[in-house]
LOGURO-840247 format. One record per residue (C-alpha): residue number from 1; x negated, y, z negated. Coordinates in steps of 0.25 Angstrom, whole numbers. Each point is the difference from the previous one (the first is absolute). Example, Ala and Ser with C-alpha at 12.3 -4.5 7.8 and 13.67 -1.06 7.14 Angstrom:
<pts>
     i       X       Y       Z
     1     -49     -18     -31
     2      -6      14       2
</pts>
This chain:
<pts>
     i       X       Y       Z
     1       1     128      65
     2     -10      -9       6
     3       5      -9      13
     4      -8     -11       4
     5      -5       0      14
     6       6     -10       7
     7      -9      -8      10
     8       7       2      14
     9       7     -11       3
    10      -7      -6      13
    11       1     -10       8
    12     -10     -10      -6
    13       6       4     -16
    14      11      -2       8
    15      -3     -15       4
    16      -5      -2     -16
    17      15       2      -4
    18       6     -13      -3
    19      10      -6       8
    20      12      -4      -9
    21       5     -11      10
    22     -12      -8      -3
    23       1      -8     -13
    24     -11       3      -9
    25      -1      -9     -12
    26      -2       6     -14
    27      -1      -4     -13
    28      -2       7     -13
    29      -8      -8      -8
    30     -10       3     -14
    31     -15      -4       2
    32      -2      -8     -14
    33     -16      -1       4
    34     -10      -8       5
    35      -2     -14      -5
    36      -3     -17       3
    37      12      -7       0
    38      -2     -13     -12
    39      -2     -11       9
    40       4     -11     -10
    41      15       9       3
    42       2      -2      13
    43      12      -3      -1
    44       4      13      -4
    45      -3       5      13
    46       1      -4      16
    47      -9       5      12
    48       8       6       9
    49      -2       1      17
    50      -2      14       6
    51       1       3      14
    52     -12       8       8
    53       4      12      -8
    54     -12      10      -6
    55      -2      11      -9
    56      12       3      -6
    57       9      -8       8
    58      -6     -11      -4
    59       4       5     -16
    60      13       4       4
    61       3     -16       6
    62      -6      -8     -11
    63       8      10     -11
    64      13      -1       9
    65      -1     -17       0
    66      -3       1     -14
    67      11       8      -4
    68       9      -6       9
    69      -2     -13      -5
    70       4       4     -14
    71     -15       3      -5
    72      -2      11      -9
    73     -15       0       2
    74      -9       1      13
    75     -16      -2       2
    76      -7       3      13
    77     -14      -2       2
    78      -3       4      13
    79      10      -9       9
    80       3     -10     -13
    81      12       4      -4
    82       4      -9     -16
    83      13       2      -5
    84       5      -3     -12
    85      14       1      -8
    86      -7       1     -14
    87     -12       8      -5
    88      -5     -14      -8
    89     -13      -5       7
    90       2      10      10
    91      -4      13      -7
    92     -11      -5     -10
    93      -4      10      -8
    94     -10      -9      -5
    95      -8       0      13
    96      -1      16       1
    97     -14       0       1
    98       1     -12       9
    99       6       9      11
   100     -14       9      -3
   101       8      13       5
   102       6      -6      12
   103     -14      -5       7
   104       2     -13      -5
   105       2     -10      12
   106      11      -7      -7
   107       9      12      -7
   108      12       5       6
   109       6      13       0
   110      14      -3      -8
   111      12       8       3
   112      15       0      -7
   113      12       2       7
   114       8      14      -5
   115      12      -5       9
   116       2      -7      13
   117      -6       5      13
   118       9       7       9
   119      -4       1      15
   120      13      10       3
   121      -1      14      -8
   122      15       5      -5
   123       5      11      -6
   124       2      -8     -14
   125     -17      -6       0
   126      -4      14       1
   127       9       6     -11
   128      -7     -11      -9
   129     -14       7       4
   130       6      13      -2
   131      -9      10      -9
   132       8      10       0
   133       0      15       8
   134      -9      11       2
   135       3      16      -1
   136      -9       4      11
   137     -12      -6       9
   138     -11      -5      -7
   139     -14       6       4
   140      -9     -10       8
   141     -12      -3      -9
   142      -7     -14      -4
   143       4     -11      10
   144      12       5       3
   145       4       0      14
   146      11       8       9
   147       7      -4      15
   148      15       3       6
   149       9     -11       2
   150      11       0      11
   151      12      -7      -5
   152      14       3      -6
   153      -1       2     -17
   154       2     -15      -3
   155     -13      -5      10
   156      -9      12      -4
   157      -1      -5     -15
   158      -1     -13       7
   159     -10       1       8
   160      -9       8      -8
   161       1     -11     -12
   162      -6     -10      11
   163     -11      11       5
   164      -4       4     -14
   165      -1     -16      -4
   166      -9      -4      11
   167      -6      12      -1
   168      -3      -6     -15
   169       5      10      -7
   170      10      -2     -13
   171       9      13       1
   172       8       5      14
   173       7      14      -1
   174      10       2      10
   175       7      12       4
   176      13      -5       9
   177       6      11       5
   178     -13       7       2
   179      -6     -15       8
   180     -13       2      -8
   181      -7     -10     -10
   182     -13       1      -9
   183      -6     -14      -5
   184      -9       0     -12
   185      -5      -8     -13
   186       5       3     -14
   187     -11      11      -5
   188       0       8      14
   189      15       3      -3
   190       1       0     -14
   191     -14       2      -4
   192       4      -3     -15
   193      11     -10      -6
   194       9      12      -7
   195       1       7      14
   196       8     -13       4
   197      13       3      -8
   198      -3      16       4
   199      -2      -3      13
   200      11      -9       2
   201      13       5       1
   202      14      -8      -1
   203       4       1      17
   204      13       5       3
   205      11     -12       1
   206       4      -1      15
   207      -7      13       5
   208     -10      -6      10
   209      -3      15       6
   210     -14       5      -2
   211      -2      -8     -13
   212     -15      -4      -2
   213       1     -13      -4
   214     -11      -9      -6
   215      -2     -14       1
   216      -9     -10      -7
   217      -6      -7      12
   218      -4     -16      -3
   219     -13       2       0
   220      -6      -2     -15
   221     -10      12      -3
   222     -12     -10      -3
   223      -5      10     -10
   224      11      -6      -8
   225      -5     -15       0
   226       0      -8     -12
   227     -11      -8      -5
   228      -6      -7     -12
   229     -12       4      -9
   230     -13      -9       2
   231       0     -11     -10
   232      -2       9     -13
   233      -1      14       6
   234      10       7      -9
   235       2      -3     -15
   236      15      -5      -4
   237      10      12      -4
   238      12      -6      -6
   239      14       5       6
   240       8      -1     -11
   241      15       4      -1
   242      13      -7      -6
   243       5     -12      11
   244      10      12       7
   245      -7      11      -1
   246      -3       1      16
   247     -14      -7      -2
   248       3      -7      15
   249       3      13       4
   250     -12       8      -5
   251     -10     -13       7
   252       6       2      14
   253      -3      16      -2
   254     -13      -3      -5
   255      -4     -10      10
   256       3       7      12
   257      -6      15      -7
   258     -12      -6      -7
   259      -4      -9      12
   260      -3     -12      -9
   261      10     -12      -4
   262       4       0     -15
   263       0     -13      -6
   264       9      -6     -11
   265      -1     -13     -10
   266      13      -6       6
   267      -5      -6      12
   268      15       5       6
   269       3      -8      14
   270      13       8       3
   271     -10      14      -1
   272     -11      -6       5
   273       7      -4      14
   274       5      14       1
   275     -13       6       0
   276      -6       1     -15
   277     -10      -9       4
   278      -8       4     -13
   279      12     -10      -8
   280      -9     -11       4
   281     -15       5      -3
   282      -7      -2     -13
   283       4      13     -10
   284     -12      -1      -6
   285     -10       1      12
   286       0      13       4
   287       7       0      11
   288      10       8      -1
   289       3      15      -5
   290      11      -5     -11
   291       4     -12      -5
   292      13      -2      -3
   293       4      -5     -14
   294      12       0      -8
   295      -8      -4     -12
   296      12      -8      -6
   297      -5     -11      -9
   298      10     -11       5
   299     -10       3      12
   300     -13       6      -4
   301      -7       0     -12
   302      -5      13      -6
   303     -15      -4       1
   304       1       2      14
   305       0      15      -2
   306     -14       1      -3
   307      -4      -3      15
   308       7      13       3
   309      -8      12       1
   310      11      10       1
   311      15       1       3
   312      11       4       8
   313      13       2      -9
   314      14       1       8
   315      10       4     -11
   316      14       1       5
   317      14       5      -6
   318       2     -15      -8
   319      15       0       3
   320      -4       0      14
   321     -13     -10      -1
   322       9      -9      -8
   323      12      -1      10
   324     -10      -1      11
   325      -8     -12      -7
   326      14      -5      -2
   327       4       0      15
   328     -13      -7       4
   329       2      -9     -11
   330      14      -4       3
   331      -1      -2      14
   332     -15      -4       1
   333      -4      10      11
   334      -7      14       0
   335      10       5       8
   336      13      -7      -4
   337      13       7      -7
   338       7     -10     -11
   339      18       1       0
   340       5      11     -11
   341       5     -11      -8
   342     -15      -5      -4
   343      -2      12      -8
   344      12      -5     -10
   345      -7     -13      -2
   346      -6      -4     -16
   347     -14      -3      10
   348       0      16       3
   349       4       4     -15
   350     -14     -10      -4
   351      -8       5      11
   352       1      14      -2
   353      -1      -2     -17
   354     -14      -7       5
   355      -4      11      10
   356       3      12      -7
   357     -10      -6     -10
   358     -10      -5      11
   359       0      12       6
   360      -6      10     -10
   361     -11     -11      -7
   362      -6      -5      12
   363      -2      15       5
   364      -5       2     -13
   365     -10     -13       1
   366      -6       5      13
   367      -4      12      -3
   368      -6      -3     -13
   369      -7     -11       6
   370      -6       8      14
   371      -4      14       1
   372      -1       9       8
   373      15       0       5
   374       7       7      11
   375      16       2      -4
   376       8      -1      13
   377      16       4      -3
   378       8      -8      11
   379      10      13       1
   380     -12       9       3
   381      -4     -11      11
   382      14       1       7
   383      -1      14      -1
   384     -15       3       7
   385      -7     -13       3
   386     -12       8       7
   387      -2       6     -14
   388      -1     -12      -7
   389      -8      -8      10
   390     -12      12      -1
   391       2      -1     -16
   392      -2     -15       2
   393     -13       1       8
   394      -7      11      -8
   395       2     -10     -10
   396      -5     -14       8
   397     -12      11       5
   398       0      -6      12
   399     -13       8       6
   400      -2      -9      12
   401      -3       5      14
   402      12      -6       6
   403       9       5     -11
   404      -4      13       0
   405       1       3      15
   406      15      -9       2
   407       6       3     -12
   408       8      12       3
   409       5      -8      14
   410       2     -12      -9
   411      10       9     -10
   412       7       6      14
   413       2     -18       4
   414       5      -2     -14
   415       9      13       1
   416       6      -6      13
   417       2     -14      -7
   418       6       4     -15
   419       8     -10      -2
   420      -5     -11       8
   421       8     -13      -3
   422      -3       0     -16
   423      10       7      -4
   424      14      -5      -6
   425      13       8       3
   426       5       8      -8
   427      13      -6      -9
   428      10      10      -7
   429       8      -7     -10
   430      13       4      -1
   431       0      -3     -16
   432     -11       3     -11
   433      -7     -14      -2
   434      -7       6     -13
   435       7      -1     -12
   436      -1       9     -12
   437      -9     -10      -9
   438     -10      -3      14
   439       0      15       3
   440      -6       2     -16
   441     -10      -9       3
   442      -6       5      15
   443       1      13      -7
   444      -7      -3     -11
   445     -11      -5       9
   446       0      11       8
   447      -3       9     -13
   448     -12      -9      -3
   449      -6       0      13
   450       2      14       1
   451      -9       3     -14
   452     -10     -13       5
   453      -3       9      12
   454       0      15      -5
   455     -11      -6     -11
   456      -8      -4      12
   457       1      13       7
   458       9      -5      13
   459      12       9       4
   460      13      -5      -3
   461      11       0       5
   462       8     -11      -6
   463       9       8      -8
   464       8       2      12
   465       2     -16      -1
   466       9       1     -12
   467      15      -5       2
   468       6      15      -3
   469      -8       4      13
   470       0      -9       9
   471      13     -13       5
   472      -9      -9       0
   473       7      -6      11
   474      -8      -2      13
   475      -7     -10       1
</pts>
């Protein structure tokens, strides 16, 4: 088996070692993009003093007051620090092309807290930064880099953290017992995103002996970044599922894999201050990959389908979508988890009579109305995201240079971030919330839209949905 050749641990790599009884601040943090803060909302935001810090010091201080401060979002241009507690006015996306890529004298490079900055490294920061294990040594290729670190098994993972960060690398490989560490970027190690879950082994609970461990480091691989279209580079796709069906999900996995914002006719505020920055754009000016839309009529009229040249469909099991569109109902957040007693209410009983209906017409209207479509099942997205993300953008054809030479480092980033802070907790009910009478009628649903699809030549797989296959009860 191949062994890395260590560099010789000399006196001067030596003195690049870091010292642990220095405190070194470090923030984890999202970089949104570069924009020019609204100033008709500067209210929204406050100039912050730095001290006589550079490079990426002076980053390091003005996300530490930020955050420290309460503020979710930090600007720096180089020594004007902004920070603001609320996206509004801050993150226009309206003035994308103001920033004109970052050379504008006035844009800001906008960043978003992930948690608080630490300047101590414990034991519990770096299990939350814990990939996983690896069975042997990985062969140096790419920009990966190898030195010996002196230390006991806690301080060697520590220290090689702090040398692969400042070294600007976003992955650090250490061996403890063996006092070696490799630091790397995603596509050195993994070199494509289904070697991630290959490569990276569960680690053995409390066996700190010659395990290789890898870490996430709090750099962001900037092949990863986000940004926005040009007003009217790309033509609006309609993401379409049933409200539940994991349509916040699939935009955070798309964001981050695609490399361009999704957008959404909802104009959102609780998404967009937690990253979806498209919530806010214009759907219609090509902007975005995917425009997300429900296509309900209470909302949108069906007329609006004609701007669409194409569609994303998300169909999910609709026992599942439904009690997930009733949870965010209920308790009026993505993310909340309504009591057991709400799913014994008459408003339950009249919302899931509504939806079992809702759920099968409105699918049937959007793919009538748009063609060609893409059909995403949400349990084939839990199961293999990589797999859908590549079906996803053979379907977008996104043929530009920057998407063909990130894409596979942009897949590994969204890999590492599955879930990201978009999805909702799983509920198991300890009763059956469907009645007899409500269970006929999502089945009959689910027999309907099976047909609907099969005459369109897309696979199914909805008969699983039916009541006799499947609880129903997860929400």
């Amino acid at each position: 088996m191949f062994e890395p050749q260590l560099s010789s641990a000399s006196e001067d790599e030596l003195d690049d070692i870091p010292d642990l009884q220095i405190p070194t601040i470090r923030c984890k943090e999202k970089y949104l993009g570069c924009f020019v803060p609204d100033a008709s909302k500067k209210k929204s935001y406050r100039q912050v003093k730095l001290g006589r810090t550079t490079g990426n010091d002076t980053k390091m201080e003005c996300l530490d007051k930020c955050y420290g401060s309460g503020g979710l979002y930090a600007g720096l241009r180089n020594e004007s620090c902004l920070c603001g507690e609320r996206a509004d006015g801050f993150i226009s996306p309206e003035a994308w092309d103001l920033a004109l890529g970052c050379n504008s004298s006035k844009s800001f490079d906008i960043y978003m807290k992930v948690r608080n900055c630490e300047k101590e490294m414990t034991s519990s920061t770096m299990e939350r930064d814990k990939i996983g294990c690896l069975h042997s040594k990985p062969q140096l290729k790419g920009a990966m880099v190898a030195m010996k670190v002196p230390g006991g098994a806690l301080h060697v993972a520590q220290r090689c953290i702090l040398s692969c960060e400042r070294k600007g690398l976003t992955i650090a490989i250490a061996s403890q017992d063996r006092q070696f560490c490799i630091c790397s970027d995603f596509i050195s190690l993994f070199e494509k995103a289904e070697n991630v879950k290959k490569m990276s082994h569960n680690c053995i609970p409390g066996d700190a002996t010659d395990q290789i461990l890898i870490f996430g480091t709090f750099n962001e691989d900037p092949g990863c970044h986000i940004r926005f279209y040009s007003q009217n580079e790309g033509k609006p796709i309609i993401l379409f599922s049933f409200p539940g069906s994991g349509n916040t999900w699939i935009r955070h996995l798309m964001d981050i894999s695609m490399g361009v914002y999704t957008g959404s006719v909802y104009n959102d505020g609780s998404l967009y201050n937690r990253g979806l920055l498209g919530e806010k754009t214009n759907p219609f000016s090509g902007r975005s990959t995917a425009v997300k839309d429900h296509n309900l009529a209470k909302i949108l009229p069906n007329k609006q389908l004609t701007k669409y040249r194409g569609a994303i469909v998300v169909i999910r099991n609709p026992y599942h979508a439904f009690l997930a569109e009733f949870a965010r109902e209920y308790s009026g957040s993505h993310t909340g988890v309504p009591s057991d007693d709400s799913y014994k209410s008459a408003g339950f009983l009249q919302f899931a009579q509504e939806s079992s209906i809702r759920w099968r017409t409105t699918l049937e209207d959007v793919m009538t109305a748009v063609d060609p479509a893409l059909v995403i099942y949400y349990e084939n997205l839990v199961k293999d995201q990589v797999k859908e993300m590549r079906r996803i953008a053979e379907f977008l054809k996104l043929n530009s240079d920057d998407h063909r030479s990130n894409f596979e480092r942009r897949l590994i980033c969204m890999q590492l971030d599955v879930a990201g802070t978009f999805k909702r907790p799983k509920k198991t009910l300890p009763f059956d919330p469907f009645s007899v009478s409500l269970k006929e009628k999502f089945d009959d649903a689910i027999v309907k839209t099976n047909t609907f699809l099969l005459d369109r030549k897309h696979t199914s797989m909805v008969l699983s949905y039916l009541s006799n296959s499947t609880a129903g009860k997860e929400s």
